[in-house]
KOLGU-4560 file (N, C-alpha, C; in nm, 3 decimals, padded with zeros to 5 digits):
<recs>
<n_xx: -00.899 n_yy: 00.117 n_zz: -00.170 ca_xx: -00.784 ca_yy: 00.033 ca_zz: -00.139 c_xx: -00.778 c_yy: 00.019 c_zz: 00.013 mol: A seq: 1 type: UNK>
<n_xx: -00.778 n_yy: -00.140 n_zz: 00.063 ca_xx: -00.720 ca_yy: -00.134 ca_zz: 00.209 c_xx: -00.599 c_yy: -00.159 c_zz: 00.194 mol: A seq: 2 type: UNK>
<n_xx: -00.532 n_yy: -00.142 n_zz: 00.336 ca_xx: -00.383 ca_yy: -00.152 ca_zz: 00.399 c_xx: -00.364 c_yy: -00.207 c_zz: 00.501 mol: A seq: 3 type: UNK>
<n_xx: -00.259 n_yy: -00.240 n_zz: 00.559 ca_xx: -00.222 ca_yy: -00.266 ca_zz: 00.706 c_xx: -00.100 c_yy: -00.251 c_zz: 00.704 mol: A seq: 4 type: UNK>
<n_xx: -00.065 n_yy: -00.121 n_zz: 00.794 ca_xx: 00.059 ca_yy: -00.112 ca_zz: 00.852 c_xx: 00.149 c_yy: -00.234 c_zz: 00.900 mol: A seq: 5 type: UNK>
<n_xx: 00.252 n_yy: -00.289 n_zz: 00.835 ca_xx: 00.368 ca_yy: -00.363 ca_zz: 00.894 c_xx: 00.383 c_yy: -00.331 c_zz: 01.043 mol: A seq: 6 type: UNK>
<n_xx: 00.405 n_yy: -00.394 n_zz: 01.133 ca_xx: 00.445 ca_yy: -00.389 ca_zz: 01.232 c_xx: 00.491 c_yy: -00.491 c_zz: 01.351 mol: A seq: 7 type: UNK>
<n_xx: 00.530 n_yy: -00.494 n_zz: 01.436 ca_xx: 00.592 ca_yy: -00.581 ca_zz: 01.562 c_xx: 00.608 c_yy: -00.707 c_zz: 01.501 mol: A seq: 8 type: UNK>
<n_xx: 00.683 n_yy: -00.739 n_zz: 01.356 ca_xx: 00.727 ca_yy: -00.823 ca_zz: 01.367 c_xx: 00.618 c_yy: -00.923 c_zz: 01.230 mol: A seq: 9 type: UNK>
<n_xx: 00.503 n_yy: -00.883 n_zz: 01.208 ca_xx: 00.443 ca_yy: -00.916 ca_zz: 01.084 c_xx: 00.509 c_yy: -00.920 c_zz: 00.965 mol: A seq: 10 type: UNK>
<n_xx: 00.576 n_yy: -00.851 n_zz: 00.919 ca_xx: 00.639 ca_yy: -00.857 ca_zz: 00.788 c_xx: 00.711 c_yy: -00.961 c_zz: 00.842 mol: A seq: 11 type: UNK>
<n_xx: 00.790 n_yy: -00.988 n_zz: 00.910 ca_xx: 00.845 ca_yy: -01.124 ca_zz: 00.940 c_xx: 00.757 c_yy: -01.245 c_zz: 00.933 mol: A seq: 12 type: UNK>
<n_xx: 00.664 n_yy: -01.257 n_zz: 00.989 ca_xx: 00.596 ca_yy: -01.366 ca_zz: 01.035 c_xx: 00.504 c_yy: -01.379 c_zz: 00.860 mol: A seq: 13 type: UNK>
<n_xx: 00.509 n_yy: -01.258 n_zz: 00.791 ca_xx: 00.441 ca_yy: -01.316 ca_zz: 00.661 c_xx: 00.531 c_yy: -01.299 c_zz: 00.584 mol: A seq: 14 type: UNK>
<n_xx: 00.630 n_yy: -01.338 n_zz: 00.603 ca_xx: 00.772 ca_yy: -01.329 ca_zz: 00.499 c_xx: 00.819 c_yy: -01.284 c_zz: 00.405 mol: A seq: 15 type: UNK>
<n_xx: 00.761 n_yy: -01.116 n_zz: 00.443 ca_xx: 00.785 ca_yy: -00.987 ca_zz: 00.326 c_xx: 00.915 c_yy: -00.951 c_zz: 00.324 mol: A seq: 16 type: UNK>
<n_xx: 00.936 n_yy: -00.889 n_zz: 00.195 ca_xx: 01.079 ca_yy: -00.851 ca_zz: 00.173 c_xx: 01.114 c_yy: -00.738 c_zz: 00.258 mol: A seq: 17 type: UNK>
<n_xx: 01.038 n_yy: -00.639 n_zz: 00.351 ca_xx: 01.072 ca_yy: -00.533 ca_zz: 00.409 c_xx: 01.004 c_yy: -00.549 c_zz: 00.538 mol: A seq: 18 type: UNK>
<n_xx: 01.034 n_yy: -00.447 n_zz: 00.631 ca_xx: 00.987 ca_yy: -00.423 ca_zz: 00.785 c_xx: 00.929 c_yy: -00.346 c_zz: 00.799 mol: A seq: 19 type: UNK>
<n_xx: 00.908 n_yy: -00.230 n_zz: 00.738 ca_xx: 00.803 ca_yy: -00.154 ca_zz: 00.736 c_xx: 00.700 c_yy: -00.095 c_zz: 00.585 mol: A seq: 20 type: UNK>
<n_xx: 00.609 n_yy: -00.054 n_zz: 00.600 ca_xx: 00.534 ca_yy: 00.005 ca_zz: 00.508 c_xx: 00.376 c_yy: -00.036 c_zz: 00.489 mol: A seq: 21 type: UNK>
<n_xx: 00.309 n_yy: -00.019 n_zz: 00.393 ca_xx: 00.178 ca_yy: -00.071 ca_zz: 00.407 c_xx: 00.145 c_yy: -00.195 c_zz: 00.329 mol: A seq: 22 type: UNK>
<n_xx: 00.092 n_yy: -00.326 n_zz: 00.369 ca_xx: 00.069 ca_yy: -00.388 ca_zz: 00.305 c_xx: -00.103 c_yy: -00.406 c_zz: 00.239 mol: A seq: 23 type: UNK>
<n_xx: -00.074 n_yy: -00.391 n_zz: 00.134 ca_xx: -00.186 ca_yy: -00.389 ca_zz: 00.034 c_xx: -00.283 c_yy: -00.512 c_zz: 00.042 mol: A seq: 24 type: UNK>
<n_xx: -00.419 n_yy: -00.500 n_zz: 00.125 ca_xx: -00.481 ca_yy: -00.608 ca_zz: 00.125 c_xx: -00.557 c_yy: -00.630 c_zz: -00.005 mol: A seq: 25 type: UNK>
<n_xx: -00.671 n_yy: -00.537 n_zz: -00.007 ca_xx: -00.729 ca_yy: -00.529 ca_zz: -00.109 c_xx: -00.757 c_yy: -00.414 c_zz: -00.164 mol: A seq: 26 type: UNK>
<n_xx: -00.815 n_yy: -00.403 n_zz: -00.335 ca_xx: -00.747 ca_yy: -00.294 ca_zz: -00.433 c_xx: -00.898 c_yy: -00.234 c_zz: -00.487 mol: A seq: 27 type: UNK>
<n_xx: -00.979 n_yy: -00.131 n_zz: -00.441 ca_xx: -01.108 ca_yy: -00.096 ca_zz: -00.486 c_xx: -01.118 c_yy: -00.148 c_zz: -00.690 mol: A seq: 28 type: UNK>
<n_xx: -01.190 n_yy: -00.132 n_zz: -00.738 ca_xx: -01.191 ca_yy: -00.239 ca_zz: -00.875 c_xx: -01.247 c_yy: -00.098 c_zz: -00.941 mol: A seq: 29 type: UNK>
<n_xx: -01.178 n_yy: -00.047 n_zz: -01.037 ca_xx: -01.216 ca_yy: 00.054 ca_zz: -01.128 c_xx: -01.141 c_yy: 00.201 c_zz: -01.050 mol: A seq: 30 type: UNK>
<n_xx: -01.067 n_yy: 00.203 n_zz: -00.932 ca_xx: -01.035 ca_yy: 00.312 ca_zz: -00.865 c_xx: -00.905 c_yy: 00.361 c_zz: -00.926 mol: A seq: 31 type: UNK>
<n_xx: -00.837 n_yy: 00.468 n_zz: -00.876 ca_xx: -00.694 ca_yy: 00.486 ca_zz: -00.899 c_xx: -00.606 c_yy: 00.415 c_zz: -00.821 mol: A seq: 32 type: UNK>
<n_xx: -00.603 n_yy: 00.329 n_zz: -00.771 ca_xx: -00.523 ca_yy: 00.230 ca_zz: -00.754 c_xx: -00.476 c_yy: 00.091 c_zz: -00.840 mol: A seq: 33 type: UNK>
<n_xx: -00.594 n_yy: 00.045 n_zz: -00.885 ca_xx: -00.633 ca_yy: -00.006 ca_zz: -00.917 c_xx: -00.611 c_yy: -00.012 c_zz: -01.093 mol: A seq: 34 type: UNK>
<n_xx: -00.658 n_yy: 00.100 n_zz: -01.162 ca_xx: -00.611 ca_yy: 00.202 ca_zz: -01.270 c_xx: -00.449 c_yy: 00.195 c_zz: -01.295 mol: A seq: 35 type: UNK>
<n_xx: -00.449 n_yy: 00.227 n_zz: -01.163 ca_xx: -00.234 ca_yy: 00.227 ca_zz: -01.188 c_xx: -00.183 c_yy: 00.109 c_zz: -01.197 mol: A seq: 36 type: UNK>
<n_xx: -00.256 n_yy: -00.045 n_zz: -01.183 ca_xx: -00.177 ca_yy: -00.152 ca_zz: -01.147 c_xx: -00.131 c_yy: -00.181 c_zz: -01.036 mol: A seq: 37 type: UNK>
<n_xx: -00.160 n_yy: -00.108 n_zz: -00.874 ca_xx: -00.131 ca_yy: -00.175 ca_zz: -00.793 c_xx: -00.211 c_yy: -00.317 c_zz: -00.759 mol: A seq: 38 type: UNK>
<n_xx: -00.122 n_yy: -00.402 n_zz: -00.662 ca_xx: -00.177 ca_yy: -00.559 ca_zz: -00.638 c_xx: -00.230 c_yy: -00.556 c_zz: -00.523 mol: A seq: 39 type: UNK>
<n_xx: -00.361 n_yy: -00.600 n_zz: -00.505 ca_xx: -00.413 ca_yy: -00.640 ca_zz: -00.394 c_xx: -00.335 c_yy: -00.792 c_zz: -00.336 mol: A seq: 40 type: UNK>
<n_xx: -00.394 n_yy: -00.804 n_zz: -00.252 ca_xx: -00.377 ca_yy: -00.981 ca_zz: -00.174 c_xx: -00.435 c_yy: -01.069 c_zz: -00.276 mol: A seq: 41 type: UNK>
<n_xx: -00.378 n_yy: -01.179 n_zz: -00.258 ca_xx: -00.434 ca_yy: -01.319 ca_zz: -00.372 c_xx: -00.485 c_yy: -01.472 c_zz: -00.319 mol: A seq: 42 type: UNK>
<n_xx: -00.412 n_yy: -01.431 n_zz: -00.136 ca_xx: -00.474 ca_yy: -01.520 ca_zz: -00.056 c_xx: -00.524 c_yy: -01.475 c_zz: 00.060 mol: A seq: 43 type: UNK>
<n_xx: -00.544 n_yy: -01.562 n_zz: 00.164 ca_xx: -00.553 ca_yy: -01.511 ca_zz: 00.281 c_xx: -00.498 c_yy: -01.618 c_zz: 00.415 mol: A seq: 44 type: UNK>
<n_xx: -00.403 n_yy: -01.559 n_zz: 00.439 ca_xx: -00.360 ca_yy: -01.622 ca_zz: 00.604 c_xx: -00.389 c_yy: -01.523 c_zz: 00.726 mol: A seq: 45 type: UNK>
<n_xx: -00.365 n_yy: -01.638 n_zz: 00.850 ca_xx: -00.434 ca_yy: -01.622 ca_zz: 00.984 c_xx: -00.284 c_yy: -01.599 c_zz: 01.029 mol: A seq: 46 type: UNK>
<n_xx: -00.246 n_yy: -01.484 n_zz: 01.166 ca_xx: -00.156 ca_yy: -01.431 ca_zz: 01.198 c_xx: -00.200 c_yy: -01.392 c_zz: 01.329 mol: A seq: 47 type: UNK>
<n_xx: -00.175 n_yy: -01.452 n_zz: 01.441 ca_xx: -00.247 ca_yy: -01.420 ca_zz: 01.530 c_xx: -00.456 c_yy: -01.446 c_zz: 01.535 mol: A seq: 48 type: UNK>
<n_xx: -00.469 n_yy: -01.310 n_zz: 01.566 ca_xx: -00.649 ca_yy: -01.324 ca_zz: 01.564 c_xx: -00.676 c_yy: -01.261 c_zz: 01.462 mol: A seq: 49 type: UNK>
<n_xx: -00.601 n_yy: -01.213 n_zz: 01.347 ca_xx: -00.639 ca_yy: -01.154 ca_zz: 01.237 c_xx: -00.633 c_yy: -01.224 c_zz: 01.149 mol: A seq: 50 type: UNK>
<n_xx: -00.706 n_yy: -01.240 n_zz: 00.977 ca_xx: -00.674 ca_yy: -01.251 ca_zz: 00.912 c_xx: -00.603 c_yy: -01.174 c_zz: 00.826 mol: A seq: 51 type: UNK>
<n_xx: -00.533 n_yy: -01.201 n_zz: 00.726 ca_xx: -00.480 ca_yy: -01.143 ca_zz: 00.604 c_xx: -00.467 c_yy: -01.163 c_zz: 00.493 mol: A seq: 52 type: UNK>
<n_xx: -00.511 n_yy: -01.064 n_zz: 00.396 ca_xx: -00.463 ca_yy: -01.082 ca_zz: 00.255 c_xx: -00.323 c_yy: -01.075 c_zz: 00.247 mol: A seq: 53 type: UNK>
<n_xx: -00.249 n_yy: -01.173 n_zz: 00.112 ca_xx: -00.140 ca_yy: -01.153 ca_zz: 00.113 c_xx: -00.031 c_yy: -01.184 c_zz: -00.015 mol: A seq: 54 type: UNK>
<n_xx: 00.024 n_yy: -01.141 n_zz: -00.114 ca_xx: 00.043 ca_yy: -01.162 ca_zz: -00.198 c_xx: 00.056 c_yy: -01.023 c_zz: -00.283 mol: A seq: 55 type: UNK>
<n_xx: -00.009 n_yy: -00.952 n_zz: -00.217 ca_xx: 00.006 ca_yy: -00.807 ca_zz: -00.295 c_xx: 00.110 c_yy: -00.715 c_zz: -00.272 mol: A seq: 56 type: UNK>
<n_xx: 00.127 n_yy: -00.580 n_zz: -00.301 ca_xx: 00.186 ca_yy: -00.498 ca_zz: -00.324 c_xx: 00.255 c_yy: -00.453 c_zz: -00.167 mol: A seq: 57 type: UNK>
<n_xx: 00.341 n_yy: -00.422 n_zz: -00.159 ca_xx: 00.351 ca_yy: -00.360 ca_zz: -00.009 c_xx: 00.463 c_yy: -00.214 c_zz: -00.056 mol: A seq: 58 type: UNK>
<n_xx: 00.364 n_yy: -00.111 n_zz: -00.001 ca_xx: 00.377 ca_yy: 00.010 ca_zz: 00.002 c_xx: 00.454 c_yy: 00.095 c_zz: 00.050 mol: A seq: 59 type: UNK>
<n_xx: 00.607 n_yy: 00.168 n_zz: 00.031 ca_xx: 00.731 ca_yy: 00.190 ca_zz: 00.087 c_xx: 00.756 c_yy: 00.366 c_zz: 00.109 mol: A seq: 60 type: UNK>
<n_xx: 00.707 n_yy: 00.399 n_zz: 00.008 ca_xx: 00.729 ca_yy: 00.559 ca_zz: 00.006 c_xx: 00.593 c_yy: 00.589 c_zz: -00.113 mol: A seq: 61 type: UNK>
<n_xx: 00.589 n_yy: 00.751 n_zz: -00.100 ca_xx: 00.531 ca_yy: 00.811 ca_zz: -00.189 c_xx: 00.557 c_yy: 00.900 c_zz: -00.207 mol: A seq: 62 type: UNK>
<n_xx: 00.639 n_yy: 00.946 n_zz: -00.357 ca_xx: 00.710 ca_yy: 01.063 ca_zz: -00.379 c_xx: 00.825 c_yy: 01.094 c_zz: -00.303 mol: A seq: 63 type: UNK>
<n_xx: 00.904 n_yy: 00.956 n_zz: -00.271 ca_xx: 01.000 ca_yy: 00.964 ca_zz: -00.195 c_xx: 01.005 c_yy: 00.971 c_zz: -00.066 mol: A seq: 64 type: UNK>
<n_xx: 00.860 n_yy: 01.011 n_zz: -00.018 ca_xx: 00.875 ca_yy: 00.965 ca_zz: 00.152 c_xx: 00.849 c_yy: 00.838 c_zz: 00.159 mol: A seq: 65 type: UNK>
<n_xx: 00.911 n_yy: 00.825 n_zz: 00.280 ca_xx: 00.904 ca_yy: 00.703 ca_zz: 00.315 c_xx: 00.753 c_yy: 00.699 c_zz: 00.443 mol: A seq: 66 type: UNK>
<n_xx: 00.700 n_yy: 00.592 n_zz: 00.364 ca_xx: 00.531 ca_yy: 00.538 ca_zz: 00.463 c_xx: 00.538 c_yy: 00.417 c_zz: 00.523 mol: A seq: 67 type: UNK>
<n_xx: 00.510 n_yy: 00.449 n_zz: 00.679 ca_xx: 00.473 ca_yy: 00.340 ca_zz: 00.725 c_xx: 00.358 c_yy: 00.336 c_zz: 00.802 mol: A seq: 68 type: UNK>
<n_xx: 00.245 n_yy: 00.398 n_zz: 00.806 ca_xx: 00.100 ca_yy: 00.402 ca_zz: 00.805 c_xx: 00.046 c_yy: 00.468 c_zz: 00.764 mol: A seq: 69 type: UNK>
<n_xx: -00.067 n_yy: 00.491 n_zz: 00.782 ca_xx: -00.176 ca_yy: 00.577 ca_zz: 00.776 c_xx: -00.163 c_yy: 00.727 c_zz: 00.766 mol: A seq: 70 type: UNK>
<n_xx: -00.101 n_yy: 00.741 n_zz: 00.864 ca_xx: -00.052 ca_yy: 00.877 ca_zz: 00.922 c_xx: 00.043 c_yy: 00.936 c_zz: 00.828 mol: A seq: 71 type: UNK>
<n_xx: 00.158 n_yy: 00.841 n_zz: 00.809 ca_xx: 00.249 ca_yy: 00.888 ca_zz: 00.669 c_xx: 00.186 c_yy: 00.932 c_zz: 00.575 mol: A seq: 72 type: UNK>
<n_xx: 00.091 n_yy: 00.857 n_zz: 00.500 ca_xx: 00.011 ca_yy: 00.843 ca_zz: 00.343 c_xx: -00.061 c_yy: 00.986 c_zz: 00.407 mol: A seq: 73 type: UNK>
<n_xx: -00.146 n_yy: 01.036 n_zz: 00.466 ca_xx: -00.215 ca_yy: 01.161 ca_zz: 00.484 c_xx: -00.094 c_yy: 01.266 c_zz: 00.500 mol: A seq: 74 type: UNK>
<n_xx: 00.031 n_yy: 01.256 n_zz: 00.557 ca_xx: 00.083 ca_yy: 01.301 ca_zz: 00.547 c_xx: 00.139 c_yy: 01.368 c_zz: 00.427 mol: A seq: 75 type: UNK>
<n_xx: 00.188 n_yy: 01.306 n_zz: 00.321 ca_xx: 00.223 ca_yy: 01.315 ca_zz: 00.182 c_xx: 00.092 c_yy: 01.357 c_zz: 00.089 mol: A seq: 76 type: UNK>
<n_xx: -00.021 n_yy: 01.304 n_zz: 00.132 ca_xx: -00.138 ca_yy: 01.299 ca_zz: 00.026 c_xx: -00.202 c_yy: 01.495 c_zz: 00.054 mol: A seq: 77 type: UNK>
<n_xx: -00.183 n_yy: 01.503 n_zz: 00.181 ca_xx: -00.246 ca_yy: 01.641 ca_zz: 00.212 c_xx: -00.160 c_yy: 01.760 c_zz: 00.141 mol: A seq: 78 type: UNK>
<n_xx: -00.075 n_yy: 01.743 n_zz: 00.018 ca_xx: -00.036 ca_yy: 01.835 ca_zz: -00.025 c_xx: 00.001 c_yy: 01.858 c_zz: -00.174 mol: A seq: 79 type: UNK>
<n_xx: -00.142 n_yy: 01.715 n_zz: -00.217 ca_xx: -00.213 ca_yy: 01.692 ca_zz: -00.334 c_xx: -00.335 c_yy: 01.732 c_zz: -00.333 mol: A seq: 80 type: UNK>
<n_xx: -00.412 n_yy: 01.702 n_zz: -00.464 ca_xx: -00.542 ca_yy: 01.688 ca_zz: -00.499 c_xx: -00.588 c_yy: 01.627 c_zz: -00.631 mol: A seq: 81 type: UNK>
<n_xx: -00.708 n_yy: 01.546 n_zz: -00.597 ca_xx: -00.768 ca_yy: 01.487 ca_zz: -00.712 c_xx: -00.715 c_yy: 01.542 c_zz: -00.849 mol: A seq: 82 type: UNK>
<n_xx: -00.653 n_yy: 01.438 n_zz: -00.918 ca_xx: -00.634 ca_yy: 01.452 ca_zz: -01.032 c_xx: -00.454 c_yy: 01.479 c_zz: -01.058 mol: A seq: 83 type: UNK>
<n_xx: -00.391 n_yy: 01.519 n_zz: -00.960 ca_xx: -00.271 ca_yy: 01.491 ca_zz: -00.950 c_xx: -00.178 c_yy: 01.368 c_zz: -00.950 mol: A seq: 84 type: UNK>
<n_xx: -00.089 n_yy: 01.344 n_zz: -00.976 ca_xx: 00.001 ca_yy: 01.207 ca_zz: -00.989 c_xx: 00.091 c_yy: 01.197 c_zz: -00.919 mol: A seq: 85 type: UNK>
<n_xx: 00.109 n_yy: 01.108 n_zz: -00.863 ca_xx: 00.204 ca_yy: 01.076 ca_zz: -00.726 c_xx: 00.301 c_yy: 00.944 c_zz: -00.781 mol: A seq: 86 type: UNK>
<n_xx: 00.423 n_yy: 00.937 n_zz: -00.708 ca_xx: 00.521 ca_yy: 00.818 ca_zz: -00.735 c_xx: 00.512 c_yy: 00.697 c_zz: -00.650 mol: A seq: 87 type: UNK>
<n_xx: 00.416 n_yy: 00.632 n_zz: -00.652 ca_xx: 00.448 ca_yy: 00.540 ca_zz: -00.518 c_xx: 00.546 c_yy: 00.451 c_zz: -00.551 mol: A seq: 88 type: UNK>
<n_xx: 00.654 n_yy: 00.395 n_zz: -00.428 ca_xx: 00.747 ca_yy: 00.313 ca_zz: -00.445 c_xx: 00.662 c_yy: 00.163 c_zz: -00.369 mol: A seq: 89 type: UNK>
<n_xx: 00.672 n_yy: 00.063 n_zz: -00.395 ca_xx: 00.626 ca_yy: -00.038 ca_zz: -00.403 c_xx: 00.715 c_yy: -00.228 c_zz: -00.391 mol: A seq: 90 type: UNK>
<n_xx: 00.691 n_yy: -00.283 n_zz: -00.335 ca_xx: 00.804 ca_yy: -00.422 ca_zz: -00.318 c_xx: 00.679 c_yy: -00.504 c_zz: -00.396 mol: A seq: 91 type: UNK>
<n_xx: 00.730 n_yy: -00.561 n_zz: -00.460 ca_xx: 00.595 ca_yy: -00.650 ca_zz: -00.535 c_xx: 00.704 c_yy: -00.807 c_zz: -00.620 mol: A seq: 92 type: UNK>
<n_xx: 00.665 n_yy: -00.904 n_zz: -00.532 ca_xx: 00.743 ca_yy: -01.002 ca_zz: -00.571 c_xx: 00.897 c_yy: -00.996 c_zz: -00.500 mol: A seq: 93 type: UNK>
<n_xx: 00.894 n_yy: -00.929 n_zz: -00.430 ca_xx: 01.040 ca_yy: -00.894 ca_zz: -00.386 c_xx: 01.132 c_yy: -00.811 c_zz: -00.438 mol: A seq: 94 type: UNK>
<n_xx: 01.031 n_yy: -00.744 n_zz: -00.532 ca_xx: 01.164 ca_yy: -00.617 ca_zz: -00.617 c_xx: 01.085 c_yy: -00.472 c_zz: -00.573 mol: A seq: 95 type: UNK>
<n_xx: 01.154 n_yy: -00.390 n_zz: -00.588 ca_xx: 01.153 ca_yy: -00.230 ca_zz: -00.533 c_xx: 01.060 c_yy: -00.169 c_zz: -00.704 mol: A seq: 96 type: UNK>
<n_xx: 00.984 n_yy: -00.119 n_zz: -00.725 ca_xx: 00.904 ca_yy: -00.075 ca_zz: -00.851 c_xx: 00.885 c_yy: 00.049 c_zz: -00.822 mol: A seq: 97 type: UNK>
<n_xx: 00.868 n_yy: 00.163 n_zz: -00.893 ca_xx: 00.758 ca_yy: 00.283 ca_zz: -00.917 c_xx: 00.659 c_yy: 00.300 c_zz: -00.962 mol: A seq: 98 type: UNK>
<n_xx: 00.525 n_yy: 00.342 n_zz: -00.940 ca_xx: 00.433 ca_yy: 00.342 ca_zz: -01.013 c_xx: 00.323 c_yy: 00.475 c_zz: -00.954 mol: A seq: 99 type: UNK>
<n_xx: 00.313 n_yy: 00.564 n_zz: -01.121 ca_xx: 00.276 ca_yy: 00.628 ca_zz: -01.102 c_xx: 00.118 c_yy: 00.607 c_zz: -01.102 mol: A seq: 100 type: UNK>
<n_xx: 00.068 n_yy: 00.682 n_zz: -01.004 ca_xx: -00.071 ca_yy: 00.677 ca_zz: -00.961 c_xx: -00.135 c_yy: 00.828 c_zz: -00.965 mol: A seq: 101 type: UNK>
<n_xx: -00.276 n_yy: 00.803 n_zz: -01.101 ca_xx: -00.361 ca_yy: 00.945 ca_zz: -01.069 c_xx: -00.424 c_yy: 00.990 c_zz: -00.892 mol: A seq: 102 type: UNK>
<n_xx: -00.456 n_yy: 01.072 n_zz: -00.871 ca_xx: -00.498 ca_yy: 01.055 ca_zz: -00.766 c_xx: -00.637 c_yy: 01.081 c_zz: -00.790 mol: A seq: 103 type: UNK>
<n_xx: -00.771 n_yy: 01.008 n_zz: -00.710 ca_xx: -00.877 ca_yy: 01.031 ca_zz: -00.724 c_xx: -00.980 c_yy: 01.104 c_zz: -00.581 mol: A seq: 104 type: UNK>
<n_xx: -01.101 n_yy: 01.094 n_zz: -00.576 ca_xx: -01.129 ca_yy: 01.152 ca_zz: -00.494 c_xx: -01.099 c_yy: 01.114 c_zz: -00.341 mol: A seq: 105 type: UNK>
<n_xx: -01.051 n_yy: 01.159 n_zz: -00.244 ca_xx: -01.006 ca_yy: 01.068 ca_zz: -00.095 c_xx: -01.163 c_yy: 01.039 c_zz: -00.049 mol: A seq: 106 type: UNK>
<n_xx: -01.194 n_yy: 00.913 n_zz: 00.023 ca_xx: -01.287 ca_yy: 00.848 ca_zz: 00.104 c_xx: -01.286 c_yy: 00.968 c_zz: 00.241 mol: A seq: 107 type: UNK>
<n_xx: -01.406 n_yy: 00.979 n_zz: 00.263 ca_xx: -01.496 ca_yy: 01.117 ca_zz: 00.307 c_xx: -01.504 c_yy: 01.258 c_zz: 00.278 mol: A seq: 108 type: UNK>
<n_xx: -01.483 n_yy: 01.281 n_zz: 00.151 ca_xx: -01.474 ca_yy: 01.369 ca_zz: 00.102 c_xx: -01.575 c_yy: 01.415 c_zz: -00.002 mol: A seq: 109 type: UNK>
</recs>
């Protein structure tokens, strides 16, 4: 699964329902993300010099914390392990969802 941290004003400029959290570009295909029903991006717009996927899931808490990068998600995730289930909270279409997610193996590991 990729992400991109919300920030300086992006969730605005791509007219998400929230200001912070991770937005879900794209969703590995057969993974635990993926498995659980989270949404990748369905298009792609230009925002500056970046592109973006956009249309998918955007990522709010996990297990009740609240995430707004990278740093959050390792934060929360480092006190799991493969095969455990986590709550992620989620804006998808503009509504607030739960969805529970197995956890699988973390990338470099």
């Amino acid at each position: 699964m990729e992400t991109y941290a919300l920030a300086g004003g992006l969730a605005e400029a791509l007219d998400l329902p929230v200001q912070e959290g991770l937005l879900v570009e794209t969703v590995t295909k057969g993974g635990p993300a993926a498995a659980a029903g989270i949404h990748g991006g369905d298009r792609i717009v230009q925002a500056g010099m970046r592109r973006f996927y956009i249309g998918g899931d955007v990522i709010v808490a996990i297990d009740g914390q609240k995430v707004a990068n990278q740093f959050d998600v390792n934060l929360v995730l480092n006190h799991h392990r493969p095969g455990d289930t986590v709550n992620v909270t989620v804006y998808r279409g503009g509504k607030k969802t739960d969805i529970p997610v197995k956890l699988g193996e973390r990338d470099g590991n």
